[in-house]
N, C-alpha and C positions, 0 to 999 in steps of 0.2 A: 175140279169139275169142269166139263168143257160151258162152252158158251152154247146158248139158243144163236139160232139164223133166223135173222128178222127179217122181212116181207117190207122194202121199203122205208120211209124218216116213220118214225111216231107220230100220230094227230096230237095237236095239244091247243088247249082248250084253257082260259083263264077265267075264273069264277069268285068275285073276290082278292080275297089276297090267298085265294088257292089255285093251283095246276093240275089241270085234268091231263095224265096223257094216255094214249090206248095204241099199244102195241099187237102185230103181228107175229108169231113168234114159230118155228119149229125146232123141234130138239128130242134128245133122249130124256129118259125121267133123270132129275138130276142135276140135269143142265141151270146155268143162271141168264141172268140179266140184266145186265149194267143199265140200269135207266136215264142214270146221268141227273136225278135227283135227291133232293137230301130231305131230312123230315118227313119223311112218308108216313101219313095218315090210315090209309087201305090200300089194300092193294086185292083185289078178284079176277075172275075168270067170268070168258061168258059163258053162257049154258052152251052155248053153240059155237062151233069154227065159223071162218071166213067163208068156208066150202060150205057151210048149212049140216056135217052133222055134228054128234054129238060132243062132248067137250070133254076131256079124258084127265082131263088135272084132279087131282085129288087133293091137292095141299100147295101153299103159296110160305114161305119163311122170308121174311124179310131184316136182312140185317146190313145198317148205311143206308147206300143209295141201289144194292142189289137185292135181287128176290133168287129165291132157288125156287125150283120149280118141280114137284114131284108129280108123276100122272102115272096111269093104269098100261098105257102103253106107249111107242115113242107120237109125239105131240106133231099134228100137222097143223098148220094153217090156226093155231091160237089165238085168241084175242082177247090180253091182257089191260084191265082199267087199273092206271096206277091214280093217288090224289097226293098232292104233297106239299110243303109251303113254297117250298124253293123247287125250280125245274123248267 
């Protein structure tokens, strides 16, 4: 599977003894994403891109510290909320 093209470092955000991080992302359906975290709790999409419209992912699989990324067509300007203990 190839990799998503990130938009920039990830925001990250600590909440407790959890990690908030929010990714940028564009790619083909299919594409992953190495988060660089482990124990992942959730992982969504926002309703909306960076660009304001709509958000094309369909499905998020997470396995490790990577997500695959399915969507309806190729994914622009994404913005992934990862949560996780370690990250």
């Amino acid at each position: 599977m190839a990799a998503v093209t990130q938009a920039g470092q990830p925001q990250r955000h600590v909440i407790g003894d959890l990690v908030v991080r929010f990714f940028t992302v564009s790619g083909a359906s299919g594409s992953t994403l190495g988060t660089g975290m482990s124990n992942i709790l959730f992982a969504t999409n926002q309703q909306s891109t960076a660009a304001g419209t709509i958000s094309l992912i369909t499905a998020i699989a997470v396995s490790g510290g990577q997500l695959t990324l399915t969507s309806s067509a190729p994914m622009v300007s994404e913005v992934i909320m990862v949560i996780a203990r370690v990250g």
